[in-house]
ROBALO-959644 format. One line per 2 residues: number of its first residue (from 1); for each residue x, y, z of N, C-alpha, C. Coordinates in Angstrom, 1 decimal. Layout:
N
NUM = X Y Z X Y Z X Y Z | ... .
END
This chain:
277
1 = 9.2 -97.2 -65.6 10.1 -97.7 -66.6 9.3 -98.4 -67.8 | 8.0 -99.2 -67.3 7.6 -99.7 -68.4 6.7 -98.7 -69.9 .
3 = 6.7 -97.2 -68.7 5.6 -96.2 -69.1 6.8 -95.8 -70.6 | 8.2 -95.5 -70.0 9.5 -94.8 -70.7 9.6 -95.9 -71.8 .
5 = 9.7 -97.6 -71.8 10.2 -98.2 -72.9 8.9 -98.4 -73.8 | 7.8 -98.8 -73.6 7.0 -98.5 -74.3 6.8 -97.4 -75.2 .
7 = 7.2 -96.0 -74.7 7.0 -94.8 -75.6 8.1 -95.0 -76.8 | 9.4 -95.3 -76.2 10.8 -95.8 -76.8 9.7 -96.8 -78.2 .
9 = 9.8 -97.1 -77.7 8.9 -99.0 -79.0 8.1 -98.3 -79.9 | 7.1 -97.6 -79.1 6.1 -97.5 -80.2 6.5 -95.9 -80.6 .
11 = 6.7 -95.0 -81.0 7.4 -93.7 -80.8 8.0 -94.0 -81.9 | 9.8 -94.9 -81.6 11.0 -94.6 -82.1 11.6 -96.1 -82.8 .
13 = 10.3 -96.7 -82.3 11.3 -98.8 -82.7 11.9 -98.9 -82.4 | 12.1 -98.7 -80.8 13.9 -99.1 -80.0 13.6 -99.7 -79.3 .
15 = 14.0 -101.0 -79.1 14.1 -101.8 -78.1 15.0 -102.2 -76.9 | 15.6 -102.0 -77.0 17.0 -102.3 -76.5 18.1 -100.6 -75.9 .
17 = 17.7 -100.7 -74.7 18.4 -99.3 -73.7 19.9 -98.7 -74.8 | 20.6 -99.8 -74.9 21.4 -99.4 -75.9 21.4 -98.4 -76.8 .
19 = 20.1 -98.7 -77.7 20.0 -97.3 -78.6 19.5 -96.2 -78.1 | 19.3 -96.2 -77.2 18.2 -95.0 -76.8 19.4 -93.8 -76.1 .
21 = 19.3 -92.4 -76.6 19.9 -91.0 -76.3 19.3 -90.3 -75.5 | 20.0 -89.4 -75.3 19.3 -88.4 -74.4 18.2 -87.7 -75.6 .
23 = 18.1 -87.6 -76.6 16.9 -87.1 -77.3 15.9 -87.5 -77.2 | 16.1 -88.9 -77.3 14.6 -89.8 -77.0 14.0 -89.6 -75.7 .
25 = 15.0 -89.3 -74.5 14.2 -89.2 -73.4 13.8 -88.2 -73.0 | 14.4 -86.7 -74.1 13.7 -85.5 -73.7 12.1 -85.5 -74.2 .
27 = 12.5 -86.5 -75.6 11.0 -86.0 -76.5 9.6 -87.3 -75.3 | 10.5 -88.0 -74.5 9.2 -88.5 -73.3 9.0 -87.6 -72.8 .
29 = 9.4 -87.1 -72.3 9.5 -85.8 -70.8 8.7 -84.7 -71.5 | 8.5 -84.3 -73.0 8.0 -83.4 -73.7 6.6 -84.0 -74.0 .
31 = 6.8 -85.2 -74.0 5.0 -86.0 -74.5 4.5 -86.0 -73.0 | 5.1 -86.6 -71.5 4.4 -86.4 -70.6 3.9 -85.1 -70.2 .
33 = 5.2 -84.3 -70.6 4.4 -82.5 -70.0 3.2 -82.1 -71.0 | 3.2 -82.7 -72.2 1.8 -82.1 -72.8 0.9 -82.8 -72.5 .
35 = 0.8 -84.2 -72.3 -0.1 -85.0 -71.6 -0.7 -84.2 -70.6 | -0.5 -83.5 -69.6 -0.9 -82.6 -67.9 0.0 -83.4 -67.3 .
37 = 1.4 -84.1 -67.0 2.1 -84.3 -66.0 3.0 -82.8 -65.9 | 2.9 -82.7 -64.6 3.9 -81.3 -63.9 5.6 -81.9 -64.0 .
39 = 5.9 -80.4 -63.3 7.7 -80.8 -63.8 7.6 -81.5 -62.2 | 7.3 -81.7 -61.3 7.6 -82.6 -60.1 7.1 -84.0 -60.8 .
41 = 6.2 -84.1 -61.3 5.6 -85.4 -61.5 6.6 -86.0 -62.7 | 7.3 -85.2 -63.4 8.2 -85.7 -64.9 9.6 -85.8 -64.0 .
43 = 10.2 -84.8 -62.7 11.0 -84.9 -62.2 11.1 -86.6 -61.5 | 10.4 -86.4 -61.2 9.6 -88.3 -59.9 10.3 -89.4 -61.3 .
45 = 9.8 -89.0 -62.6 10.1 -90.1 -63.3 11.3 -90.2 -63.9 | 11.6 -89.1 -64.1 13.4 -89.2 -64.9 14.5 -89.7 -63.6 .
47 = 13.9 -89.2 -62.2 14.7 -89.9 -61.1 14.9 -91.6 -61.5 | 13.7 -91.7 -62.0 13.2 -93.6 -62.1 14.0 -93.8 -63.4 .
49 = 14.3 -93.2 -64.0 15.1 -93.8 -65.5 16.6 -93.5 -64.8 | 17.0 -92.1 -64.2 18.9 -92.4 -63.8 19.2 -94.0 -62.7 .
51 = 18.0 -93.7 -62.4 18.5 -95.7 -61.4 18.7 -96.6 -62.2 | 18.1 -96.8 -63.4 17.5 -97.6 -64.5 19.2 -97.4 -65.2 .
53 = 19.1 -96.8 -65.6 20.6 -96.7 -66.3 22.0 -96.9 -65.7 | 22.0 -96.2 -64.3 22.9 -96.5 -63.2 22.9 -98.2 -63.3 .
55 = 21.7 -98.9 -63.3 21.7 -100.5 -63.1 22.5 -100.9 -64.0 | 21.8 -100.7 -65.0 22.4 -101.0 -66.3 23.7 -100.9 -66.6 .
57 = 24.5 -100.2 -66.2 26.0 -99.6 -66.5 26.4 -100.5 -65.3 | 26.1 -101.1 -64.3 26.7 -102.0 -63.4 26.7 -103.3 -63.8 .
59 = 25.4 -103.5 -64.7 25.5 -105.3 -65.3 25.9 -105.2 -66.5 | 26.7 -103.8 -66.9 27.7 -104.0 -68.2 26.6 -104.0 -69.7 .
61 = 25.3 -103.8 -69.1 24.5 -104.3 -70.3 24.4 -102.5 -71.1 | 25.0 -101.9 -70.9 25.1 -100.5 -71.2 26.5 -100.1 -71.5 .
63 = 26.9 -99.0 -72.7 28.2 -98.2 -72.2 28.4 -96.9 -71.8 | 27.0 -96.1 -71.9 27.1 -95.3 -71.6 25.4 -94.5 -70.6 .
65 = 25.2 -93.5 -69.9 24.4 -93.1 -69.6 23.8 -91.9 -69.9 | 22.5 -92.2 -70.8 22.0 -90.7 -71.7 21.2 -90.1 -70.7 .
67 = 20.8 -90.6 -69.4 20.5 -89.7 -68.7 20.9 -88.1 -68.0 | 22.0 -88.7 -68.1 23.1 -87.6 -67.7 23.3 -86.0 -68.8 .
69 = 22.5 -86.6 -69.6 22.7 -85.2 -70.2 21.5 -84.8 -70.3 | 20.3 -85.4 -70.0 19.0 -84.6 -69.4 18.9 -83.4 -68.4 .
71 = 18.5 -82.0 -68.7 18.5 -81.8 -67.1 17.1 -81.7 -67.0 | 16.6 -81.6 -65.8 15.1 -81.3 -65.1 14.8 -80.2 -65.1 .
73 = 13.4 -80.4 -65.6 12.5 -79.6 -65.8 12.2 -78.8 -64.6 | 12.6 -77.3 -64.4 12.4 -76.2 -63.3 10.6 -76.7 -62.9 .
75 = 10.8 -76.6 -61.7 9.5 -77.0 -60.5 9.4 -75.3 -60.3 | 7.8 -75.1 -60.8 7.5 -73.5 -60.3 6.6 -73.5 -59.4 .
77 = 7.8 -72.2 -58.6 7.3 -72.2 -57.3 5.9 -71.8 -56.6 | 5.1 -71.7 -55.9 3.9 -71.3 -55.8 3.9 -70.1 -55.6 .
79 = 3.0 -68.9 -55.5 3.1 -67.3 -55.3 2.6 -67.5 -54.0 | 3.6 -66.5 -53.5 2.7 -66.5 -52.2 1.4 -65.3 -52.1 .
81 = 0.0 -66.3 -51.1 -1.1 -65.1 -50.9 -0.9 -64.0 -50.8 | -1.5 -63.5 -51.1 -1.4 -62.1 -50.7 -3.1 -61.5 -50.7 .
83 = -3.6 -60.6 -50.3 -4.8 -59.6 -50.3 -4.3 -58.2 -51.3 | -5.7 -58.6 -52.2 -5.5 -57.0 -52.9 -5.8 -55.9 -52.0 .
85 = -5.3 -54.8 -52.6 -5.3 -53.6 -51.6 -6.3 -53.2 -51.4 | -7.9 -53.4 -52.1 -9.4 -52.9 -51.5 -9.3 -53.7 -50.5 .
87 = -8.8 -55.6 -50.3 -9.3 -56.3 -49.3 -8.3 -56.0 -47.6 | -6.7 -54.9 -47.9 -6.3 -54.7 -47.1 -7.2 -53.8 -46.3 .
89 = -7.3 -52.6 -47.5 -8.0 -51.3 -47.3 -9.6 -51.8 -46.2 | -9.9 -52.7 -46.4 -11.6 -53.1 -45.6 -10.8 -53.7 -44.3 .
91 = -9.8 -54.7 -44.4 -9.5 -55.1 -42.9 -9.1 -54.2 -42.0 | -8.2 -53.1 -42.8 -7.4 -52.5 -41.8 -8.5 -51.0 -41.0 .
93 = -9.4 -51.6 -42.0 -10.6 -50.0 -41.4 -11.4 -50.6 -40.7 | -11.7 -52.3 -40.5 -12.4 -52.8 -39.8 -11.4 -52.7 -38.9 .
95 = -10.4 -53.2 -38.5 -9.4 -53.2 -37.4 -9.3 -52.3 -36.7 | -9.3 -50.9 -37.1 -9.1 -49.7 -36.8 -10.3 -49.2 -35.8 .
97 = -11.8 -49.6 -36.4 -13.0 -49.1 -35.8 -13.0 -49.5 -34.9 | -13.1 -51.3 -34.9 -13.1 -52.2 -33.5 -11.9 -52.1 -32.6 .
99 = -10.8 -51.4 -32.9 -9.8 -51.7 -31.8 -9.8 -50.1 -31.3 | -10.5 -48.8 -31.8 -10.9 -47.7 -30.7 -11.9 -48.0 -29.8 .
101 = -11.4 -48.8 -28.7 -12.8 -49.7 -27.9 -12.2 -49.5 -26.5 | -13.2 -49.4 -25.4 -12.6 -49.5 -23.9 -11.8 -50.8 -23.5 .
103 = -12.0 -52.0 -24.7 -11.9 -53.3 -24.3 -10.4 -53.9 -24.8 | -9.7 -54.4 -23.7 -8.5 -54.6 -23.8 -8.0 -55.9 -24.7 .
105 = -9.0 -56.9 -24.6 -8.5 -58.1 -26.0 -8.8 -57.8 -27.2 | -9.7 -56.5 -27.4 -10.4 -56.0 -29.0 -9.7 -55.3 -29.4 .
107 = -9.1 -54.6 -28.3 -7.8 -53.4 -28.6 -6.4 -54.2 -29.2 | -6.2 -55.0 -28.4 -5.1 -55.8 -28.6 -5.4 -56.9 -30.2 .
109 = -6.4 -57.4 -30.3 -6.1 -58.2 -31.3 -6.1 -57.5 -32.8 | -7.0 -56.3 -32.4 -6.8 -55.5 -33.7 -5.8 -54.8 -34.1 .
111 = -4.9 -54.6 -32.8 -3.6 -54.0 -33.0 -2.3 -54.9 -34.1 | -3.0 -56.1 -33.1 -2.0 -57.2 -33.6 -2.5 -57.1 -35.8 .
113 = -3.6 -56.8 -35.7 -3.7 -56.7 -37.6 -3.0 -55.8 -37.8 | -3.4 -54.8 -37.4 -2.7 -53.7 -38.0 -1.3 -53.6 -37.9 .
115 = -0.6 -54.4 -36.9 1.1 -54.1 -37.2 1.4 -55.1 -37.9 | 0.9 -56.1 -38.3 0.8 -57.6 -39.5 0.7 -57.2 -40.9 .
117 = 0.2 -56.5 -41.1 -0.1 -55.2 -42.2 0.9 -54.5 -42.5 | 1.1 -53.4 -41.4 1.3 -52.3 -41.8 3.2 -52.2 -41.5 .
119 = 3.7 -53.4 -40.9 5.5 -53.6 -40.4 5.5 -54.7 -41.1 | 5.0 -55.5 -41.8 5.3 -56.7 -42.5 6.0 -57.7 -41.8 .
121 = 6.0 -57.4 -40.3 6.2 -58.4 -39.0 6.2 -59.8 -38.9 | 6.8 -60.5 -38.6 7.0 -62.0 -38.6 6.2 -62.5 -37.6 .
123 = 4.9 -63.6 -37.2 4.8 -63.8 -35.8 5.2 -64.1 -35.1 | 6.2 -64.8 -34.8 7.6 -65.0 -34.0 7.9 -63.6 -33.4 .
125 = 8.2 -62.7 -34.1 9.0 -61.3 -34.0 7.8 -60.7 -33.2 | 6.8 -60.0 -33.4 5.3 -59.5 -33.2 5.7 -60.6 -31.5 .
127 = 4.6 -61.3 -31.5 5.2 -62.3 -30.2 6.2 -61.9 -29.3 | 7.4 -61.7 -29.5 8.5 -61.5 -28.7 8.9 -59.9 -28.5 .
129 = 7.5 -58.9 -28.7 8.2 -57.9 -28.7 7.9 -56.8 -27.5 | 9.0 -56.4 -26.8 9.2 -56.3 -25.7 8.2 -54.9 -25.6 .
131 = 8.1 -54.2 -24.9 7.2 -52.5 -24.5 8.7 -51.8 -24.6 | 9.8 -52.1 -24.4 10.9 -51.1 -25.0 11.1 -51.0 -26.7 .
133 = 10.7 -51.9 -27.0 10.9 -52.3 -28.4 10.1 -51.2 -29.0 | 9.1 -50.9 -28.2 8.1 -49.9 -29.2 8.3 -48.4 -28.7 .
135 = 8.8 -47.4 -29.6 9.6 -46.0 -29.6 8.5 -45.6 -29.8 | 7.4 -44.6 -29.4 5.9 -43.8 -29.8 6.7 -42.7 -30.3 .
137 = 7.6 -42.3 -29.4 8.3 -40.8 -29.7 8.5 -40.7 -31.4 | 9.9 -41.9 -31.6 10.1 -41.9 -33.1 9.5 -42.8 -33.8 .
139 = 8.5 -43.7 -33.6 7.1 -44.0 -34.2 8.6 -45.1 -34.7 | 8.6 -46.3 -33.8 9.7 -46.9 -34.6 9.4 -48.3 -33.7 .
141 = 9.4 -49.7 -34.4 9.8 -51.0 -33.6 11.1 -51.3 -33.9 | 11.2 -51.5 -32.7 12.9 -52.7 -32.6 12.5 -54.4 -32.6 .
143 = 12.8 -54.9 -34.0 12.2 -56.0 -34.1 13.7 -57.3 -33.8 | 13.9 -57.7 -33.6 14.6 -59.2 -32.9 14.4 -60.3 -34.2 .
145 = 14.7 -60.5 -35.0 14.3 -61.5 -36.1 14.8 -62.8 -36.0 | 15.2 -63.8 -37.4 15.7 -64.8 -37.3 17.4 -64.5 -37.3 .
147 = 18.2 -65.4 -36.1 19.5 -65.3 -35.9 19.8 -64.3 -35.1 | 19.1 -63.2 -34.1 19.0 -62.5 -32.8 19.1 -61.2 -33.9 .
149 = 19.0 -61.2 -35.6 19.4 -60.4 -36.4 17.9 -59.1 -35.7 | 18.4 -57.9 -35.7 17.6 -56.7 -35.2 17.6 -55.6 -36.4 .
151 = 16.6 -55.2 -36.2 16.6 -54.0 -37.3 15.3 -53.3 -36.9 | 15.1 -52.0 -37.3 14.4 -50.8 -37.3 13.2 -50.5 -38.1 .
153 = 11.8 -51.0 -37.6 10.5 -50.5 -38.6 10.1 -49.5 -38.1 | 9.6 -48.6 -38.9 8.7 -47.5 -38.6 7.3 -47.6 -39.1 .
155 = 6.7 -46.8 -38.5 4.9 -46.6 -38.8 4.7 -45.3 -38.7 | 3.2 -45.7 -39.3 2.6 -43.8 -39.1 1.4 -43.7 -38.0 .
157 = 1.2 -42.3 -38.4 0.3 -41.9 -37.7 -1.1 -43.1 -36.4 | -1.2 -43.3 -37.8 -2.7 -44.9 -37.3 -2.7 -45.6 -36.6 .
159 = -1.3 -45.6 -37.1 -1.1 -46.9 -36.3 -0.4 -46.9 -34.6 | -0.1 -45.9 -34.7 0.6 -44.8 -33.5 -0.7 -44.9 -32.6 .
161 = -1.5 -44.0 -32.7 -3.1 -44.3 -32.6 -3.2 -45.3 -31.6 | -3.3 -46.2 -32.3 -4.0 -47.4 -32.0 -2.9 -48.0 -30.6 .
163 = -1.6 -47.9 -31.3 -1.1 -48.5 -29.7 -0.4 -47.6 -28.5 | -1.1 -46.5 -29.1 -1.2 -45.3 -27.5 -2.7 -45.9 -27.0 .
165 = -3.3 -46.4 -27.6 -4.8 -46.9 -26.7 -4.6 -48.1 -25.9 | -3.9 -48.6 -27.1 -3.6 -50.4 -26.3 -2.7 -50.0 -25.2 .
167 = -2.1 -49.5 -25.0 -0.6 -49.1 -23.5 -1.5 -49.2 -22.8 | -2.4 -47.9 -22.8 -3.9 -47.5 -22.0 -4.1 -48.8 -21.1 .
169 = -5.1 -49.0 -22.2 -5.8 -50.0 -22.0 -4.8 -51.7 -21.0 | -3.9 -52.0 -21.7 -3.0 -52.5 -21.4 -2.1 -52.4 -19.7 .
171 = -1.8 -51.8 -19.4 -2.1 -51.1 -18.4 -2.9 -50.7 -17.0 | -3.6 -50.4 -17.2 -5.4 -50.9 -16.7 -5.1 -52.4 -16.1 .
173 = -5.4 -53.1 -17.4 -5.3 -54.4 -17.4 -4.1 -55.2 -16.3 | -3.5 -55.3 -16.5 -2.2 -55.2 -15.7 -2.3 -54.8 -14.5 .
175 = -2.6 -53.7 -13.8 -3.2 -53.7 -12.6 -4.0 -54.4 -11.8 | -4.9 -54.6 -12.6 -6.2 -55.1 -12.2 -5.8 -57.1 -12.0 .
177 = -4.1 -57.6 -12.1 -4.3 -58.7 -12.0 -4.0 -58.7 -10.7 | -4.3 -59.9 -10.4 -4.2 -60.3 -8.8 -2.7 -61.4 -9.0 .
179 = -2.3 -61.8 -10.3 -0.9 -62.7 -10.1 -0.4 -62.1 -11.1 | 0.4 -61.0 -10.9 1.3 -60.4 -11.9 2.3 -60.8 -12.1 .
181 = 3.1 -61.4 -13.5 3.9 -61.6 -13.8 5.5 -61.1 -13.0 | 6.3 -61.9 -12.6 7.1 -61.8 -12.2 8.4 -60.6 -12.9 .
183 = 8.4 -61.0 -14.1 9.1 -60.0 -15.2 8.5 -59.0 -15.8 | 9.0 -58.5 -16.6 8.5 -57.4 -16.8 7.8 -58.0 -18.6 .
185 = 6.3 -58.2 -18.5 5.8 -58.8 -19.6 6.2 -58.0 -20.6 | 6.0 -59.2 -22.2 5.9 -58.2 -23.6 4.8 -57.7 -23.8 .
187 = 5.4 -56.9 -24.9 4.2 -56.0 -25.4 3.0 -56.5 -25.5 | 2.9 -57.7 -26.2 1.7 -57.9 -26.4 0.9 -59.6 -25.5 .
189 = 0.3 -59.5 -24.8 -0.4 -59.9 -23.5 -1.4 -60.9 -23.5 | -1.4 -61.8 -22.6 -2.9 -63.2 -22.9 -3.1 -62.5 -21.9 .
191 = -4.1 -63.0 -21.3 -5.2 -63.0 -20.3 -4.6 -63.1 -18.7 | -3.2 -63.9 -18.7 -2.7 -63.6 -17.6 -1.5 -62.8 -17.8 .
193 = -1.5 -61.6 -18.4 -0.2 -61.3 -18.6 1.0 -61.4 -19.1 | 0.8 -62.9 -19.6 2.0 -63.1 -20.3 2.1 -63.3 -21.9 .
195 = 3.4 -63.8 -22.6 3.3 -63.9 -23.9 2.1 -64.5 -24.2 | 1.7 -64.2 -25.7 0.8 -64.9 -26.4 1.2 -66.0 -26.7 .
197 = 0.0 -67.4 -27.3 0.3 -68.2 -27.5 0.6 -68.1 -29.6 | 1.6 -69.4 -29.6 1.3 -68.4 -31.3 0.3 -69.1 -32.3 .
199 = -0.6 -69.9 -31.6 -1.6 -70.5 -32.2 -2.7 -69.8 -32.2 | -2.6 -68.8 -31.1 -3.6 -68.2 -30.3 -3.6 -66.6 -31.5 .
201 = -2.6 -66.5 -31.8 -2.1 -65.5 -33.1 -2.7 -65.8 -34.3 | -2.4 -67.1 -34.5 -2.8 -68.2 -36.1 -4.3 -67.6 -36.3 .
203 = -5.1 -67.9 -35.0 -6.5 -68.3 -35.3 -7.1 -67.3 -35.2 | -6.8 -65.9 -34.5 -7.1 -64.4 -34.6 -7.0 -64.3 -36.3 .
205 = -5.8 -64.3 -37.2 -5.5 -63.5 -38.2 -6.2 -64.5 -39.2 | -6.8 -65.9 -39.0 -7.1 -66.9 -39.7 -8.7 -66.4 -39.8 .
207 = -9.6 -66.0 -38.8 -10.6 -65.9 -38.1 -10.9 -64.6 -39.6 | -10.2 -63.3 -39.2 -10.2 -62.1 -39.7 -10.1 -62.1 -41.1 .
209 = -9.1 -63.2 -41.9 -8.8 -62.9 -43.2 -9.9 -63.4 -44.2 | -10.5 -64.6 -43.3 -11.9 -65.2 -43.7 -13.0 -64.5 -44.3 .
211 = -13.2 -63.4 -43.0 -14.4 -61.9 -43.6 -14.1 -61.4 -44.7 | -12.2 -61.0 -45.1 -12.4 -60.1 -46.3 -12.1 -60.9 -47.5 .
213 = -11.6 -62.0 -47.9 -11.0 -62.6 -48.9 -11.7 -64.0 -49.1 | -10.8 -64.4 -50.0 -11.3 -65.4 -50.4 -10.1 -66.3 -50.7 .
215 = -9.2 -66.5 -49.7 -7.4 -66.7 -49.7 -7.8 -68.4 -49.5 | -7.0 -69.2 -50.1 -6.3 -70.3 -50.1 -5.8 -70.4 -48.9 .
217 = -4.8 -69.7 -48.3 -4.4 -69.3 -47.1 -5.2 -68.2 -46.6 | -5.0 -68.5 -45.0 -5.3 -67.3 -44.4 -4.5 -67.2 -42.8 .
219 = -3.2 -67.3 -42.9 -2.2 -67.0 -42.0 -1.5 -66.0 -42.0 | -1.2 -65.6 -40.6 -0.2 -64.4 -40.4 0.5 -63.8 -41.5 .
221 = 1.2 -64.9 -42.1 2.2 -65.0 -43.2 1.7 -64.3 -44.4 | 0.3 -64.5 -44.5 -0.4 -63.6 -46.0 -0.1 -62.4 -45.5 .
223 = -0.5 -61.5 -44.5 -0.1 -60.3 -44.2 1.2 -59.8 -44.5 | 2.5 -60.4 -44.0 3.4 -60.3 -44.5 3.9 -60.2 -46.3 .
225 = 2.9 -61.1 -46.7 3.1 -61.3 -48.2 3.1 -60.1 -48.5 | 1.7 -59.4 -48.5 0.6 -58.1 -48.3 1.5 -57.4 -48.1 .
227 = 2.1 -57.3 -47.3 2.8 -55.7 -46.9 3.6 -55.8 -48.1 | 4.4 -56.7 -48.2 6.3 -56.5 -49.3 5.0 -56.3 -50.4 .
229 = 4.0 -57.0 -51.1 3.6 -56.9 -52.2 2.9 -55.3 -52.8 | 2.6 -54.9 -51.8 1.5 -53.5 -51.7 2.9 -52.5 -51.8 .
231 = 4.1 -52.8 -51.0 5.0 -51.8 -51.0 5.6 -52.0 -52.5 | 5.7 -52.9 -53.2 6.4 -53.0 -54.6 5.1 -52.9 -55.7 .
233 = 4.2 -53.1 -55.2 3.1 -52.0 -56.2 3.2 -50.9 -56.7 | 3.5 -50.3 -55.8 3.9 -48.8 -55.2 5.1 -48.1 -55.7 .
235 = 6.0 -48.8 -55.7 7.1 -48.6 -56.7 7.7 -48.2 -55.5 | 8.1 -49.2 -54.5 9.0 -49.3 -53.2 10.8 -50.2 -54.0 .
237 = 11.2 -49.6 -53.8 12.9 -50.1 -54.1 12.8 -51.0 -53.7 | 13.4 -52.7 -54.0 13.9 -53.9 -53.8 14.3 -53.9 -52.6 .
239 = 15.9 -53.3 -52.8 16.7 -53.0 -51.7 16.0 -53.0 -50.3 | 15.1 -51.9 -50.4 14.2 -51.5 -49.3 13.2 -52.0 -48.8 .
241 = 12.7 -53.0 -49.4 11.7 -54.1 -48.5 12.8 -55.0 -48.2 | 13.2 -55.2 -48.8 14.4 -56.6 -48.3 14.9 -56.3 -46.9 .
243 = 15.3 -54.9 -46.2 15.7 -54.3 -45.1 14.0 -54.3 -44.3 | 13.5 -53.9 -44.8 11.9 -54.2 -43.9 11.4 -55.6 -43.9 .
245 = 11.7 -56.6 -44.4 11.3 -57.7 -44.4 12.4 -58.9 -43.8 | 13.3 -57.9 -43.2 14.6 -59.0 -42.2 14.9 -59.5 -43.0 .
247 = 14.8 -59.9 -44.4 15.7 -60.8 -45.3 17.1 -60.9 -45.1 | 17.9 -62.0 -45.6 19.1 -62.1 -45.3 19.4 -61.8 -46.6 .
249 = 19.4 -62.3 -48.1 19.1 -62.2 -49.3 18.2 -61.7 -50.2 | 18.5 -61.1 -50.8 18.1 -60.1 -51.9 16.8 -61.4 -52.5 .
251 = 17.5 -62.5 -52.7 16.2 -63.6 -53.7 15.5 -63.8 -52.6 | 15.4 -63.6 -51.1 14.0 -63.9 -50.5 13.3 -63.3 -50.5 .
253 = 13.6 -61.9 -51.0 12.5 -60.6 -51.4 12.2 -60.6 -53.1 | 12.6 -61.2 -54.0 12.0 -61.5 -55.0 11.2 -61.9 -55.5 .
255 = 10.7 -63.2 -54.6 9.8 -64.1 -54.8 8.5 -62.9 -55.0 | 8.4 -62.0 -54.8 7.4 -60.6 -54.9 7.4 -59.8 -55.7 .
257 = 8.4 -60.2 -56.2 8.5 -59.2 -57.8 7.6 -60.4 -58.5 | 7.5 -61.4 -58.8 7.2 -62.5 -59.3 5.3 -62.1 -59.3 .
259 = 5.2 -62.4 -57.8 3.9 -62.0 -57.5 3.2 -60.4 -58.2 | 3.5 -59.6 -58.2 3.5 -58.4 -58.9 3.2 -58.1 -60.3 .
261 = 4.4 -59.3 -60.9 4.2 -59.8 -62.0 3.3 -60.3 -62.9 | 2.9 -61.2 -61.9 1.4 -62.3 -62.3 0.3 -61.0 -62.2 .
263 = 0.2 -60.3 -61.3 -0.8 -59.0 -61.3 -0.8 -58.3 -62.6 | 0.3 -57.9 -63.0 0.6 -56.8 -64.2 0.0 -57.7 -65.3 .
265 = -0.1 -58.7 -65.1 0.0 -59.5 -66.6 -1.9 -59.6 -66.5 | -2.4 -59.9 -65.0 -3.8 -60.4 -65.5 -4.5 -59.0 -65.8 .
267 = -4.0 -57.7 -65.2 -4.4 -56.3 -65.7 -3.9 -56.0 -67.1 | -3.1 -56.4 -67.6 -3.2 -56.5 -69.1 -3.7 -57.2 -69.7 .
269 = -3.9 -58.8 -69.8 -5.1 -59.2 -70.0 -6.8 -58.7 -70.5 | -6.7 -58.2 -69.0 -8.3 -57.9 -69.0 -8.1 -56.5 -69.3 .
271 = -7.2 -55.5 -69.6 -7.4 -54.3 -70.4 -7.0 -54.2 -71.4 | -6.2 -54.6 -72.3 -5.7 -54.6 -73.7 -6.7 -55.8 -74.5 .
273 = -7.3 -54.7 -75.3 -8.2 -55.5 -76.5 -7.3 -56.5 -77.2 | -5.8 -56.5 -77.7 -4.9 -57.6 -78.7 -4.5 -58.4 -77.2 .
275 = -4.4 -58.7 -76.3 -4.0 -59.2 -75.6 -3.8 -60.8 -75.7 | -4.8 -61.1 -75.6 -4.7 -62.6 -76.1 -5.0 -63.3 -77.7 .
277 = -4.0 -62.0 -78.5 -4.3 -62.3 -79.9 -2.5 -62.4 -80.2 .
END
């Protein structure tokens, strides 16, 4: 408050809340954003002037409140990570080499990259997914999402590959226990047969994303980013990641157009000679 009436004083010669409009408090909110305050940090403060005015209109020392015709400044959202396609292209070939292996947790954890990749899979979903769930025939998962909501991914070839080896291998494994699981375990398996842990998931795809990038993040969830972003590179229909990506809404698959966006823009940049003219 004291930051707001001093601008008021020295600024405009207003002393007194009385004169002061909603102009005067846009043209603060316009001096703090060129200062470096963000729109959360100018939001934090204009919260601090509607209490201020709210007071004021209760000790009568006011008739009206010019806060109310301020609106707030849009808070922009962060992009989510993502891996460019050379750095998908190196994981999923390193995944690929190491999980053609006799060894059943190298098989498995590379599997787990490559369907994080390549089904844009939720960890929750991946985690809970049963050995019926996975069709080899029609190269399809039955995924279980948020709200018991189900729907139909497919894959190709590679990836097909890879978890006709893990069954294998899997399999094997499974025999070879001395306390087998009572139920009939999911697809994807710890050390005694049963579900994975999902921390135990975190720190596999945290471990992995480390070697090829250079991410801010490096959770399950960047893969996901990865897939919707690589598929709308590509000139994948909205509609149709939105159904690959379990969305319930069309704007939770947008957030990727956005991302896309910021891409297009820094390849123009760095290719158009007028660009920053």
């Amino acid at each position: 408050m004291e930051q707001f009436l001093a601008f008021a004083s020295d600024t405009f010669q207003l002393e007194h809340p009385s004169d002061i409009d909603a102009d005067i408090i846009r043209a603060w909110m316009l001096a703090l954003m060129e200062k470096g305050d963000t729109a959360r940090s100018v939001n934090r403060k204009l919260s601090s002037l509607r209490s201020y005015w709210r007071y004021l209109l209760r000790q009568g020392l006011v008739t009206s409140n010019p806060t109310q015709k301020v609106l707030t400044p849009k808070i922009k959202k962060a992009l989510p990570s993502f891996l460019k396609e050379e750095e998908l292209n190196d994981l999923l070939d390193k995944a690929r080499e190491e999980g053609q292996t006799d060894s059943f947790t190298e098989s498995r954890d590379n599997l787990i990259l490559e369907m994080f990749c390549l089904t844009g899979i939720r960890r929750a979903e991946l985690i809970g997914l049963k050995t019926g769930d996975v069709d080899i025939g029609s190269a399809s998962l039955k995924v279980t999402g948020k709200r018991n909501k189900q729907r139909i991914l497919p894959f190709g070839t590679a990836l097909k590959k890879s978890i006709e080896n893990y069954l294998v291998l899997r399999s094997d494994y499974l025999d070879k226990l001395e306390d087998y699981p009572e139920v009939e375990p999911p697809f994807f398996i710890n050390a005694k047969g049963r579900a994975l842990n999902p921390r135990r998931v975190y720190s596999l795809v945290n471990k992995k994303l480390a070697e090829v990038g250079n991410l801010s993040q490096k959770s399950p969830h960047v893969l996901r980013h990865t897939f919707a972003t690589t598929l709308l590179n590509r000139g994948a229909e909205l509609n149709a990641v939105k159904e690959l990506l379990g969305h319930a809404s069309l704007s939770a698959t947008e957030v990727y157009t956005h991302t896309t966006f910021e891409e297009l823009k820094k390849v123009y940049k760095q290719a158009h000679p007028r660009a920053e003219n």
